[in-house]
Residue frames relative to the residue before (quaternion, step in Angstrom):
aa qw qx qy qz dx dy dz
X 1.0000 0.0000 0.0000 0.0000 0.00 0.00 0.00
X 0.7783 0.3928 -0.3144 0.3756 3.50 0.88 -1.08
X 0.6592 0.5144 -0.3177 0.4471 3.45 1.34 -0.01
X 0.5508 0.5987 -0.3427 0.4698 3.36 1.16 -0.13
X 0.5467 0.6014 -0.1921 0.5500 3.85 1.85 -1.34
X 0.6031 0.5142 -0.2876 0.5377 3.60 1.45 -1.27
X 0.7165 0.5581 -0.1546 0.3888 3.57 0.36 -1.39
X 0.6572 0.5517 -0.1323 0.4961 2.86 1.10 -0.78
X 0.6473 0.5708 -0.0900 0.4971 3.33 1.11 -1.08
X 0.6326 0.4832 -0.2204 0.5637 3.52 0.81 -1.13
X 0.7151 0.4162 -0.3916 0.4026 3.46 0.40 -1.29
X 0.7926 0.4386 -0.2334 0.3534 4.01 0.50 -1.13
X 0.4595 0.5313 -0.4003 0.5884 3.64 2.02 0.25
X 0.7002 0.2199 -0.4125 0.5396 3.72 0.57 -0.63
X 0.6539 0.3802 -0.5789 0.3045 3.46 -0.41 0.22
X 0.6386 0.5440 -0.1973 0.5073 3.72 1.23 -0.46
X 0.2453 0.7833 -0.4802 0.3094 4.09 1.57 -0.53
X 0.9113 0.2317 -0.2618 0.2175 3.32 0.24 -1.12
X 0.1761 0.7830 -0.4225 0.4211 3.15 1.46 0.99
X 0.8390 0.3100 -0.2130 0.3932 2.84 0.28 -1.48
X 0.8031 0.4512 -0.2789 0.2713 3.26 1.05 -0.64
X 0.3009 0.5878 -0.4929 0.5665 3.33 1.89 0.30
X 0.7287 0.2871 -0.4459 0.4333 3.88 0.00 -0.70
X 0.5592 0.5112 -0.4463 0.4762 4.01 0.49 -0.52
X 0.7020 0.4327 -0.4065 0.3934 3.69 0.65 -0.93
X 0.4651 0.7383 -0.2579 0.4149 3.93 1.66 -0.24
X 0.8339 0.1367 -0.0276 0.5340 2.82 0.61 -1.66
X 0.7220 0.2334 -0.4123 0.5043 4.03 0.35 -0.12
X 0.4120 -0.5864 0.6728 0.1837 3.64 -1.89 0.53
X 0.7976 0.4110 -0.1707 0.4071 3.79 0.83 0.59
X 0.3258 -0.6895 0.4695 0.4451 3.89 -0.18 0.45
X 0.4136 0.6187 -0.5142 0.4263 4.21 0.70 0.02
X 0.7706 0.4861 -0.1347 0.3896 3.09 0.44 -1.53
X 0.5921 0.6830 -0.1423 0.4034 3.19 1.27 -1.24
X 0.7286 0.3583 -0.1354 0.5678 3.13 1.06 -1.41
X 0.5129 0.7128 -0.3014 0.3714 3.69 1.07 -0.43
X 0.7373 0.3911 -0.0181 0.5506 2.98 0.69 -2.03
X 0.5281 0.5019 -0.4202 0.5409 3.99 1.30 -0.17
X 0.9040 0.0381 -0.3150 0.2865 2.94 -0.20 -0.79
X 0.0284 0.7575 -0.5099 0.4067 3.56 1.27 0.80
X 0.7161 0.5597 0.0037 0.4170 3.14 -0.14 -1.78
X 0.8390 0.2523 -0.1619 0.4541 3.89 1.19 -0.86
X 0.3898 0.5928 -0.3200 0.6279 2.63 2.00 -0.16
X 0.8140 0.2097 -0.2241 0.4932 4.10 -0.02 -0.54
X 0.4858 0.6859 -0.3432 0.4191 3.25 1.30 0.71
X 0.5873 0.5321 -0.0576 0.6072 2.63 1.37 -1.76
X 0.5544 0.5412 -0.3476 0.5281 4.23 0.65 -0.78
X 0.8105 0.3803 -0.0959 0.4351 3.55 0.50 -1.38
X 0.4350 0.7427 -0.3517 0.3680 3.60 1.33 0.02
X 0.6072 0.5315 -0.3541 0.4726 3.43 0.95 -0.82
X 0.7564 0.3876 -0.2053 0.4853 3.59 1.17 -1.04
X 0.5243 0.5961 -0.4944 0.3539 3.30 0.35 0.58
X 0.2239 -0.8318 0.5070 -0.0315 3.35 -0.08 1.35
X 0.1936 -0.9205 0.2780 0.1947 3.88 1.63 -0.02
X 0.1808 -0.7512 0.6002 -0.2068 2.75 1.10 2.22
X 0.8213 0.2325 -0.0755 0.5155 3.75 0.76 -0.82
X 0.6108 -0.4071 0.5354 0.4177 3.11 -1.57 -0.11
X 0.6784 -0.5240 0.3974 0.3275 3.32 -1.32 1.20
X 0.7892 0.2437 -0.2601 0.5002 3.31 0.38 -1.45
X 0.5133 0.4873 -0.5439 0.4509 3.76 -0.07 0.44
X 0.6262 0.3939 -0.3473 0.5763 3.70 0.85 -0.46
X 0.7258 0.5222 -0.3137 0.3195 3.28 0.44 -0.77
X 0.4524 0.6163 -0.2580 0.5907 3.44 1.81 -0.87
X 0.7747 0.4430 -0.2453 0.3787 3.32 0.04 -0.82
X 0.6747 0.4300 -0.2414 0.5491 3.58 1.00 -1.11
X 0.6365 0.5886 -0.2841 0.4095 3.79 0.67 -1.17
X 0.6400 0.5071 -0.2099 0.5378 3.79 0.90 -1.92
X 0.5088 0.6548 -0.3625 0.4254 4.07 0.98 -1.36
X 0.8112 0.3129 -0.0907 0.4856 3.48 0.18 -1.97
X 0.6447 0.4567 -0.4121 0.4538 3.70 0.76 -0.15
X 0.5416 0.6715 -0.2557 0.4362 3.33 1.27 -0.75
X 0.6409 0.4737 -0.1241 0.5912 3.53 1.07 -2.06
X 0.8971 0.1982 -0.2444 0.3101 3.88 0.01 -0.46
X 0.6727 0.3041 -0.4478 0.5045 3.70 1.40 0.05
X 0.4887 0.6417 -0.5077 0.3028 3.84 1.09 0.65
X 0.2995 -0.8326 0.3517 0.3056 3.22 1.42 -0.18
X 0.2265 0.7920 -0.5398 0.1735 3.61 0.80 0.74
X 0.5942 -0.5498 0.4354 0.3937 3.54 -1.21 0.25
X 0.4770 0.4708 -0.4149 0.6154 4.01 1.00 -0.28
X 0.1474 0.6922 -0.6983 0.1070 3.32 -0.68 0.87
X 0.5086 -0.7533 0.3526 0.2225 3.65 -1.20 1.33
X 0.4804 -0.7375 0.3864 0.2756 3.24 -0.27 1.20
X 0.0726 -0.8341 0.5468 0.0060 4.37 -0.45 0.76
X 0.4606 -0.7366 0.4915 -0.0605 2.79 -1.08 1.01
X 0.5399 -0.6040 0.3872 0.4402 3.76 -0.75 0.96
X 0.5770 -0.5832 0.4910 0.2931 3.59 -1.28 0.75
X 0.1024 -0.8269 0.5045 0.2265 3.69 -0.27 0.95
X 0.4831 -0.7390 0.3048 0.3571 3.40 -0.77 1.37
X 0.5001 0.6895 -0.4088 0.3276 3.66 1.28 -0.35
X 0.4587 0.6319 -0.2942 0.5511 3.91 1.67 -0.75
X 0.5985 0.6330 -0.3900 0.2985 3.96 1.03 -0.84
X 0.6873 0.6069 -0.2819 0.2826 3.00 1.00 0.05
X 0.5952 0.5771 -0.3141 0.4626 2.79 1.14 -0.25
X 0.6206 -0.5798 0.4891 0.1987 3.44 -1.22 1.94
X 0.1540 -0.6766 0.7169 0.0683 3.36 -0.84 1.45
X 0.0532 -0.7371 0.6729 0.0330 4.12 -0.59 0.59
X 0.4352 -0.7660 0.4516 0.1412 3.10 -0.90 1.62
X 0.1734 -0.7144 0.5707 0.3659 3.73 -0.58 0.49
X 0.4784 -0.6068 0.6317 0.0628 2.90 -1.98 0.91
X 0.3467 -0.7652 0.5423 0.0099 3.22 -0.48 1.37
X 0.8787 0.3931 -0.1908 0.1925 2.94 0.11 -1.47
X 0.6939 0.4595 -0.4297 0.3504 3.35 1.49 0.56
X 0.6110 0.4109 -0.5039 0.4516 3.11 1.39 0.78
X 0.1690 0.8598 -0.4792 -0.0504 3.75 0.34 0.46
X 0.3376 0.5466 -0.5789 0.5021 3.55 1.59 0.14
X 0.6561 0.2903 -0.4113 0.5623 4.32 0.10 -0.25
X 0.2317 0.5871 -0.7150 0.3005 3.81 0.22 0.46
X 0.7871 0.4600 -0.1357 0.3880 3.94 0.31 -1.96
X 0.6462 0.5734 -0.3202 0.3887 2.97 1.40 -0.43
X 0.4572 0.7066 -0.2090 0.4979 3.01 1.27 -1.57
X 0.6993 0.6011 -0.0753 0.3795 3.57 0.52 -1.42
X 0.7501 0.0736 -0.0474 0.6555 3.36 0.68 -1.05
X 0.4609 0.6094 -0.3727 0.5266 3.75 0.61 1.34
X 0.7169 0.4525 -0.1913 0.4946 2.72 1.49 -1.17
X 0.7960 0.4005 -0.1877 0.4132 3.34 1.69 -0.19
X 0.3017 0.7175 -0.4508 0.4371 2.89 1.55 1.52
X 0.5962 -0.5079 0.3803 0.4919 3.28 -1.10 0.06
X 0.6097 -0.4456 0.3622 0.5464 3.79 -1.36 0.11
X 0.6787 0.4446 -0.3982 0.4278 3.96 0.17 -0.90
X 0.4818 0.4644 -0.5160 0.5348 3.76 0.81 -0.67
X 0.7143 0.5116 -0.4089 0.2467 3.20 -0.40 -1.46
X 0.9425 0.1156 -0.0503 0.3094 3.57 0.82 -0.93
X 0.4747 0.5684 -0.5325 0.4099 2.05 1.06 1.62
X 0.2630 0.7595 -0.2702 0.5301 3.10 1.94 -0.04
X 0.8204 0.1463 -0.2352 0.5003 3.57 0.23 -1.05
X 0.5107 0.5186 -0.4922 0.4775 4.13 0.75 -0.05
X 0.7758 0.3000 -0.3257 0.4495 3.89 0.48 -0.45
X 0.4493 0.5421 -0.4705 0.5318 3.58 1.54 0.57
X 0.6984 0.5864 -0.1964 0.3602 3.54 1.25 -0.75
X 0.5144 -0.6166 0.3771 0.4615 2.71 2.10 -0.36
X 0.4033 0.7827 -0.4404 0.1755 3.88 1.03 -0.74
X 0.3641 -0.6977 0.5571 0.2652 3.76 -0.51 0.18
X 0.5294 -0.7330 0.2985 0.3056 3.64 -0.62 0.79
X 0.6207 0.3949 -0.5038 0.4529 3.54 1.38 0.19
X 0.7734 0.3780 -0.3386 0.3798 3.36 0.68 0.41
X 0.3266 0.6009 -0.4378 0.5836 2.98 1.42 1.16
X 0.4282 0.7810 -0.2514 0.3788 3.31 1.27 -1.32
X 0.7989 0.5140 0.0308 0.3107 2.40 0.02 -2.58
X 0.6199 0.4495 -0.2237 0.6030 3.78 1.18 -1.36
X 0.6605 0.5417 -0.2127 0.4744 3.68 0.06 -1.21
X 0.3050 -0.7859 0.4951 0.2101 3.55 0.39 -1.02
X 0.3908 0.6931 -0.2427 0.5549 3.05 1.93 -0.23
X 0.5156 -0.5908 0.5091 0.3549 3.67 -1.53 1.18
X 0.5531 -0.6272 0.3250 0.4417 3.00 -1.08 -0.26
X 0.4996 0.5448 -0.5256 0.4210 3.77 1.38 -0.31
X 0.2881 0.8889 -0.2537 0.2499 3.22 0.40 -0.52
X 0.7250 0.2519 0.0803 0.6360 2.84 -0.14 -2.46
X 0.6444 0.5508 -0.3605 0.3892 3.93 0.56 -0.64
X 0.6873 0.4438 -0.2466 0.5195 3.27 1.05 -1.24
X 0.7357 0.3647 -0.3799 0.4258 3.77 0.74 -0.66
X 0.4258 0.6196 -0.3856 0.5349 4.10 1.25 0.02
X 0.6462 0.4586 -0.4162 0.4459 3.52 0.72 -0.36
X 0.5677 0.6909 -0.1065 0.4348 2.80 1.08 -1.85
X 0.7129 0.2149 -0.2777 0.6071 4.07 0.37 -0.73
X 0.5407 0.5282 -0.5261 0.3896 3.72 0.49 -0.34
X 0.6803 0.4765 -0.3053 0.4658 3.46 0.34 -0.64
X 0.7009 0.4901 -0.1602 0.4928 3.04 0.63 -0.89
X 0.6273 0.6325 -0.2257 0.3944 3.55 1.03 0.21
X 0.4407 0.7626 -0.1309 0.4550 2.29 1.55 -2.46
X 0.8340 0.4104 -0.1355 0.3430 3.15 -0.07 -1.83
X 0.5984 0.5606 -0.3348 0.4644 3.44 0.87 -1.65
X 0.7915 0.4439 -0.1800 0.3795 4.11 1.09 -0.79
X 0.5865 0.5258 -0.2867 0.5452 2.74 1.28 -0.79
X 0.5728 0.5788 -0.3394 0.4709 4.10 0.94 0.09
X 0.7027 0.1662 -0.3341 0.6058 3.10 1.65 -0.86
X 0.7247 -0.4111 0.4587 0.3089 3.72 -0.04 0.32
X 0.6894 0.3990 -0.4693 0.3811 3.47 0.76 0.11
X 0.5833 0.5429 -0.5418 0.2674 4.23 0.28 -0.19
């Protein structure tokens, strides 16, 4: 059972990987970090697996738990998420570097994203993801006017943050 739950697990994280690493690519300014806060992230994934009961779509759970623990450890709060030794049986799972360098026109983006608040921040990359706003909502915790009204609200607020450097 527990290897099938394991097996089972790996397979619906790599198909989902690039989740986490679009939010890692959010919140750290370094491939140290990067790789830190990843596999963080699979590590309090993996903890929370047993409870996933798949009211949702993996990667909506997976958003939610992943964006949580980035949120909880580069906000620097005094709750800090308790981690656990890396189990070597998790080694398997295919880490796939992300490749920057062919999107470097999102270099500026990346950039002025990175200087939003955390909730901006993610909500920013779920409506890059396409997400629909009740399931932004839903992740965020936020109604859904809300999340609409505050998407306007960083658009503008972008616009500008680019339009200084010359790239919108």
């Amino acid at each position: 059972m527990y290897k099938n739950l394991e097996q089972k697990f790996v397979s619906l994280l790599e198909e989902n990987q690039n989740i986490l690493h679009k939010i890692c690519k959010l919140y750290t300014a370094d491939l140290a970090s990067h790789q830190d806060l990843f596999q963080e992230m699979v590590i309090q994934l993996w903890r929370s697996y047993p409870k996933f009961k798949g009211d949702s779509k993996f990667a909506t759970w997976a958003y939610r738990v992943s964006l949580n623990t980035a949120i909880s450890l580069y906000r620097g709060r005094k709750t800090k998420i308790t981690t656990v030794d890396w189990d070597n049986s998790l080694a398997n799972i295919r880490y796939e570097e992300y490749n920057s360098e062919a999107e470097e026109r999102l270099k500026f983006l990346y950039e002025s994203v990175r200087q939003l608040n955390d909730i901006d921040k993610a909500l920013v990359y779920m409506y890059l993801e396409d997400k629909d706003y009740v399931e932004i909502s839903e992740t965020l915790g936020i109604s859904e006017v809300n999340a609409r009204v505050k998407m306007n609200r960083i658009k503008t607020k972008l616009k500008s943050m680019l339009s200084k450097q010359k790239i919108a």
